[in-house]
N, C-alpha and C positions, 0 to 999 in steps of 0.2 A: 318833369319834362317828358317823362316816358311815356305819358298819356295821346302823345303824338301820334300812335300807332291807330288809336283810333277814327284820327280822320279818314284813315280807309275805311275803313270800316260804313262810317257815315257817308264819304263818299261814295262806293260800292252800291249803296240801301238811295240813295236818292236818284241815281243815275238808272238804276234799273225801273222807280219807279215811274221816271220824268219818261225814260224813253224805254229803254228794254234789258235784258238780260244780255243779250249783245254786246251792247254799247258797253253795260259794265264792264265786259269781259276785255272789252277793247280796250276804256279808257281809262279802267280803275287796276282790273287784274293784273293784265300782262305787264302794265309798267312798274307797279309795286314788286309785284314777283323777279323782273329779269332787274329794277334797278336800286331797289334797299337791302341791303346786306341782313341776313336772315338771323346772326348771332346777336342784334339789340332788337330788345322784348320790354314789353309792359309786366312787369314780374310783382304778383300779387301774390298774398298769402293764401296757402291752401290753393291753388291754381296754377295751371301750367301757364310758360311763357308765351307771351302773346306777340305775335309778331305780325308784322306790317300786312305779309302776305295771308296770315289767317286770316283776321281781320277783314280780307278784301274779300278772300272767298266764300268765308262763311252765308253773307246772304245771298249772293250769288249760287252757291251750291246748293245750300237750303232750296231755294225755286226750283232748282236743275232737279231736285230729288221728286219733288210735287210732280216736273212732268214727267219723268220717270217713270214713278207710280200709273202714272196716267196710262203712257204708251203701251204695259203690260207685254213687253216685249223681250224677252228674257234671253239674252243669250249667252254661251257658252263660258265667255271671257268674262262676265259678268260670275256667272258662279264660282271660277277660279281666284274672284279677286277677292268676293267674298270668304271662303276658304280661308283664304291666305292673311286675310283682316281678324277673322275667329280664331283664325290660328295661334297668329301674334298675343292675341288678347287672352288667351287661356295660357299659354306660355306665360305669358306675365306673370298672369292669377295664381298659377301651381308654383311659381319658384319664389317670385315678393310679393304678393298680397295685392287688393284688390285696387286701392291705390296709387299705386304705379301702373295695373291693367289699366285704368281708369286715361292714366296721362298717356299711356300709348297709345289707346282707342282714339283718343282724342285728336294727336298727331297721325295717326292713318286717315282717321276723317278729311283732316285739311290738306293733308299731302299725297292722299291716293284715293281715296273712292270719290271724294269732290271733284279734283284734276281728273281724272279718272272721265266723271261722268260730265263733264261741261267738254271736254273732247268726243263723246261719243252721240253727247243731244245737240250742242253748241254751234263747234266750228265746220260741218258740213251744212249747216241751214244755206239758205236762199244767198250767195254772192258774201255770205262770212270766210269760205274759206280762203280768198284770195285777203282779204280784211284780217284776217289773224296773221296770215304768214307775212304782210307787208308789216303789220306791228312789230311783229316779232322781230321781224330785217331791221328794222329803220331803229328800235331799243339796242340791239345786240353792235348795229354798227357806232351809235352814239358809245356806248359799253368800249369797242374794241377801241373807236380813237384815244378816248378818255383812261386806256390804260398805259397811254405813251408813257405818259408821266410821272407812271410808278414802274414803268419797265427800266426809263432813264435816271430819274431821279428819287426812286423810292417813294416817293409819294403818292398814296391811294385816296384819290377824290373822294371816291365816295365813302372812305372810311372819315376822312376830313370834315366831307358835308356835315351825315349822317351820324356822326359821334357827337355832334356839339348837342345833341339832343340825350344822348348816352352818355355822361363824361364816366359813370365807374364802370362801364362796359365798352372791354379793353378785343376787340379783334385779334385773329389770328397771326403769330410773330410771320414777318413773308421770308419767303425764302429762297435763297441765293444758289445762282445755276450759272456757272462760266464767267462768274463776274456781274451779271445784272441781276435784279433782282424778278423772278417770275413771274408775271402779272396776276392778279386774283378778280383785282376791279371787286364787285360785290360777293361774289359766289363762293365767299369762304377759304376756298384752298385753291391753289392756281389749278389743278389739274381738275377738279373742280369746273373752274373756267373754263376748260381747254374742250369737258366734256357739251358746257350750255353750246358752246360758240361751234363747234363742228352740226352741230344742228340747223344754226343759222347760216353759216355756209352752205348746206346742200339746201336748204329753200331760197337762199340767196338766185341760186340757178335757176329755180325755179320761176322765182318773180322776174326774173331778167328774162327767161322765156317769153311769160306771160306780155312782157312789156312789146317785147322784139314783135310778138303777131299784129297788138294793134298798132305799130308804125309811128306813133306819135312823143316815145319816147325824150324825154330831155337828154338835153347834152350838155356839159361844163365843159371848157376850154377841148373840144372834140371828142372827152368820154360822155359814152354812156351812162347815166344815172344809175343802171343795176348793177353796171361794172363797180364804179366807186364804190357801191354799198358791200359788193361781194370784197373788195379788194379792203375794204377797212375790218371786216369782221374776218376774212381771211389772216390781216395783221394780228387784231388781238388773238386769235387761236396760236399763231404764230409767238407772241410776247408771253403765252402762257409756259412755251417750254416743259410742257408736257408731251412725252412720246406715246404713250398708251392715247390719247384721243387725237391727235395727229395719225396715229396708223387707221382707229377709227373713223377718222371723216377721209381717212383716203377707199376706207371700203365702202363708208357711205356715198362716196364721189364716183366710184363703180358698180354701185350695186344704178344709182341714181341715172347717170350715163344710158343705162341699155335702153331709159324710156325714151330718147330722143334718135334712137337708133333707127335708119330706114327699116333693115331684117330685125327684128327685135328677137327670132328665134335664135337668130345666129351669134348676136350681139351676148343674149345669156349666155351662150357655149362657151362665147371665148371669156367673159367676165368670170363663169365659175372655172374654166383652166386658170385663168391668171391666178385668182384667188387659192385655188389647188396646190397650184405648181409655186406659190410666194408663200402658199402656209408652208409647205411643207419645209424650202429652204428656210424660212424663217424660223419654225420651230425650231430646225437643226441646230442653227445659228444660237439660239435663244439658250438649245440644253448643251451647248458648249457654253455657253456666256455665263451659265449661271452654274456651271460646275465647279465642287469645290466648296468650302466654309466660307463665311462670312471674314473669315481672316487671310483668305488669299483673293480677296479684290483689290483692282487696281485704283478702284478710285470710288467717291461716292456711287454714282451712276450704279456701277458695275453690285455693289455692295446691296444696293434696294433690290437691284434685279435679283439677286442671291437670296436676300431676305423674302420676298414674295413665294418664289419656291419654294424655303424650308418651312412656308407656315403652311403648307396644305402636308406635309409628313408630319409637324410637330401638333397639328388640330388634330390630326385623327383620330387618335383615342377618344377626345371629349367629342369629338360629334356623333361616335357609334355608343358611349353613354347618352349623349344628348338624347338619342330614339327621338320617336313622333313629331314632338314638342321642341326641344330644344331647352336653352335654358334663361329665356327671355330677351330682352334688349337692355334694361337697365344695369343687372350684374351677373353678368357671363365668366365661366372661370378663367383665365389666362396664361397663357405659359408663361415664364418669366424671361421678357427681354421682348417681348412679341406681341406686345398690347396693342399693336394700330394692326387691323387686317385690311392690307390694301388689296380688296378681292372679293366684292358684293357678294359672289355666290358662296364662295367659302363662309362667309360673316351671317347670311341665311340661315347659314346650314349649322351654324351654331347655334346663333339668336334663334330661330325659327324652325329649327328641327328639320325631319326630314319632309315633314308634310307642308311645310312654308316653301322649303325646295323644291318640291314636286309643282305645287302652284306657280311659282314661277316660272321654272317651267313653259309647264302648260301656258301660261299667257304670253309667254313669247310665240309660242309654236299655234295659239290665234292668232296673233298678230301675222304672222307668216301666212295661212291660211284667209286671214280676209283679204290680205295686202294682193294674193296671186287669184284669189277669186274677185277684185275687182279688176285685175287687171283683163282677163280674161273677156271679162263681160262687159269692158270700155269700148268706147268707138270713138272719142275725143280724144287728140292727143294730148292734149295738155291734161286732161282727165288724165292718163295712163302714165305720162314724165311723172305727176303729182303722186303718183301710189308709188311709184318706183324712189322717188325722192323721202316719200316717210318711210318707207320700208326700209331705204338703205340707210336714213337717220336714226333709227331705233336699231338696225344691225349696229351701225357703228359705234352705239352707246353700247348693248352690250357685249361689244370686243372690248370698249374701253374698262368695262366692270370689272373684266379680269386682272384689271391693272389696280382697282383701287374702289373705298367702299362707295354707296351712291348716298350723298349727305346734300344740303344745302338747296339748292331751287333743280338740282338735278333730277331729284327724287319726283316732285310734283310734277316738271317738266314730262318725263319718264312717262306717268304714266295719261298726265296729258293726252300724252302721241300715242300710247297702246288702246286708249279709249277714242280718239280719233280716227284709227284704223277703224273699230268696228261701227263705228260710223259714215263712211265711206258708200257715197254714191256718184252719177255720173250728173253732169252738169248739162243745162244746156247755153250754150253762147256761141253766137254768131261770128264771133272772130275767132274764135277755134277751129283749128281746122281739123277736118274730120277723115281716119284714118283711108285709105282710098280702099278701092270694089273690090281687089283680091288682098284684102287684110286675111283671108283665112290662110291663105299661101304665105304671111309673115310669121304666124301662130303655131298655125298646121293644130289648132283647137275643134273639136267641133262642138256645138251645143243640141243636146237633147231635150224634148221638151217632150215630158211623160203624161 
C-alpha cells in the first residue's frame, strides 16, 4: 500500500506535461506538501525513504533546473545554497561514508535546492504569485479548521486518513499542553505547525488586501471571505500552542504592517523601536525565566525554556571540535540527556560545522538584501505590502528556529520563500494602486542610474 506515494509523483509528470510546471506546482505540489504527513514513505531497500512530497517535486524540480541552466543567471543566494549543500555532503562523507552522503544529498535535493529553485524561477512568473499564495491560504486554512478535532478530541485526521495506507508506520506521540492536546495536523510536531501556519497568516493579509482593491470580494453571513481565511489559519496557529512561532508571526505581523503604511519611512522607525524595545524586555524576561538548573522549574514550560539554554553551553565544546565540517546529520555526538536540539542554528552548527553556519547565514542576510532592494524599486503597493509580507514571514521563521530544529515541510517551505525572494519583481496590474507623486518624500530613497 506504500506504493501510494507514487501517484504524486505521476500526478506531478502528467500535469506538467498536459499544462505547465505551474499548474503542477499549484495542483500537485503545494497540496501534497502542506497536506500528507512527511513521516509515511515508500521504504525500499537500498533507497531512501520516499515520500509523497518528493515524489511531487522531483519532476517538477527536474524541469525548474533545465530552465535554470538555461537563464545563466547566477546569483549570490544561489552560491551560498550551493556551499551549504557541499557542505552537508562532505560532512557526511568524512564522518559515515559515502552512503549516508548519498541519502543526505538526496534529501537536500528534494527539500532545499528543488523548493529553493521553483521559488526563485516559479512563483514570480506572469500572475503565479498571487496563485501560490491563494493555494497556500486556502490548504493551510482547510489544515487549521481540520485541527479542531485533534485539539478537542485527540484525533489527527490526517494521521487517520493517511495511515490506512501506512498501518506499520506509526506518527509522532502528540503532546499535551494545559490539558488539550497541541495540534500537529500533518506537520510532524505541533510546533512544527505553528512554524507552517504563521506563514499563512502573514500572506493571509496579504490576499485579503489583494481581494479589498478589486471590490468584488465574497461575503458569508457579512464577513469577508479573506477574513474567514485569515481567522481559520490564525485558529490553527493558535491550537498549535506553540510560543516560539506565535512570537514569530507576531514579528512577521510587524515587520508585514509597515508595507500598508501611508509614511512607510516612519512606519520602519517605529516597527524596529517596538522590536528593540520588546527584544530587549523580552530577553530580560527570558534570562530571568530560564535561570537556574533544570531542577528548579516550576513547571514543564518553564523546564524546555531552561533546557534550550543549557544546550548552547553544554554543545560548545563539540562544535569548536566540530571546526569546518561538522560531524554530519546521521550520527552526531550527544551529550547525555540533551539529544532533541530545539535550535536550528545551534543543530547547524553541529551537523554542518562552521562553514554550513556561515552559509546560512549568508542566505538570510540575501534574503534581507533582495527583500529591501525590491522594495526600494516598487511603485505598486501591493508589489511593496508583498516583499514586506515574505520578508516578515522568513524573519518570523527564523526567530522561530531559535526555539526549535527546522524538520518536516518547514524545511522545503523555508527555503521555498528564501528562493522566492530572489525572485522578486514588480508586477503590472490595473487594480493596484500605484504609490502617489511624492513617494520619494515616503522613502526619502534616491535612485542613481550610472
Amino acid at each position: 500500500m506504500q506504493i501510494v506515494v507514487l501517484f504524486a509523483l505521476a500526478a506531478a509528470f502528467l500535469v506538467m506535461k498536459r499544462q505547465s510546471i505551474g499548474s503542477a506546482v499549484l495542483n500537485v505540489y503545494l497540496p501534497v506538501l502542506l497536506l500528507v504527513p512527511p513521516f509515511y514513505s515508500l521504504r525500499l531497500p537500498h533507497l531512501p525513504a520516499l515520500t509523497a512530497a518528493d515524489m511531487a517535486v522531483f519532476p517538477i524540480g527536474l524541469a525548474v533546473i533545465g530552465r535554470y541552466v538555461q537563464m545563466r543567471q547566477v546569483k549570490r543566494a544561489d552560491i551560498w545554497l550551493a556551499l551549504f549543500v557541499v557542505g552537508v555532503y562532505y560532512s557526511e562523507l568524512s564522518n559515515t561514508g559515502a552512503p549516508n552522503a548519498g541519502l543526505v544529498l538526496y534529501g537536500m535535493l528534494a527539500t532545499g535546492i528543488m523548493p529553493y529553485l521553483i521559488g526563485r524561477i516559479i512563483c514570480e512568473e506572469d500572475g503565479m504569485r498571487e496563485q501560490v499564495v491563494r493555494r497556500m491560504v486556502i490548504l493551510l486554512f482547510v489544515v487549521g479548521v481540520l485541527c479542531f478535532s485533534e485539539y478537542r478530541l485527540g484525533m489527527n485526521l490526517f494521521t487517520r486518513t493517511f495511515g490506512v495506507f501506512f498501518p506499520d508506520q506509526k506518527p509522532w506521540v502528540a503532546q499535551i499542553r494545559g490539558g488539550l492536546v497541541r495540534a500537529s495536523g500533518p506537520y510532524m510536531a505541533a510546533i512544527l505547525a505553528g512554524m507552517v501556519m504563521s506563514v499563512g497568516v502573514i500572506f493571509s493579509l496579504w490576499l485579503g488586501y489583494v481581494e479589498k482593491q478589486r471590490g468584488n470580494e465574497r461575503k458569508y453571513l457579512g464577513v469577508r471571505r479573506s477574513t474567514i481565511l485569515t481567522l481559520g489559519i490564525l485558529a490553527g496557529l493558535g491550537m498549535t500552542n506553540s510560543r516560539g512561532p506565535w512570537l514569530g508571526a507576531l514579528l512577521g505581523f510587524l515587520i508585514s504592517r509597515i508595507g500598508r503604511a501611508k509614511n512607510i519611512r516612519r512606519a520602519a522607525i517605529v516597527t524596529t523601536l517596538i522590536c528593540v524595545i520588546g527584544g530587549t524586555v523580552g530577553y530580560i524576561k527570558a534570562d530571568q525565566y530560564t535561570s537556574g538548573s533544570l531542577w528548579d522549574a516550576k513547571d514543564i514550560e518553564q523546564e524546555n525554556a531552561i533546557y534550550r539554554r543549557l544546550l548552547l553551553d553544554e554543545y560548545k565544546p563539540i562544535i569548536e571540535k566540530g571546526g569546518l565540517f561538522g560531524y554530519g546529520l546521521i550520527d552526531w555526538p550527544k551529550v547525555g540527556g540533551m539529544n532533541s536540539i530545539d535550535n536550528e542554528f545551534l543543530f547547524i552548527r553541529i551537523t554542518q560545522g562552521e562553514l554550513g553556519y556561515a552559509c546560512f547565514l549568508l542566505l538570510a542576510l540575501e534574503v534581507g538584501i533582495a527583500v529591501v532592494g525590491a522594495i526600494r524599486s516598487g511603485s505598486l503597493v501591493t508589489d511593496i505590502y508583498f516583499y514586506f509580507c515574505l520578508g516578515g514571514s522568513i524573519a518570523g521563521l527564523l526567530f522561530a528556529l531559535t526555539t526549535v530544529y527546522m524538520g518536516g515541510q518547514s524545511y522545503p517551505l523555508f527555503f521555498l520563500l528564501v528562493g522566492w525572494s530572489q525572485g522578486l519583481r514588480q508586477t503590472q496590474s490595473a487594480m493596484s494602486p500605484a504609490l502617489p507623486a511624492d513617494s520619494s518624500e515616503r522613502f526619502k530613497f534616491k535612485r542613481v542610474f550610472a
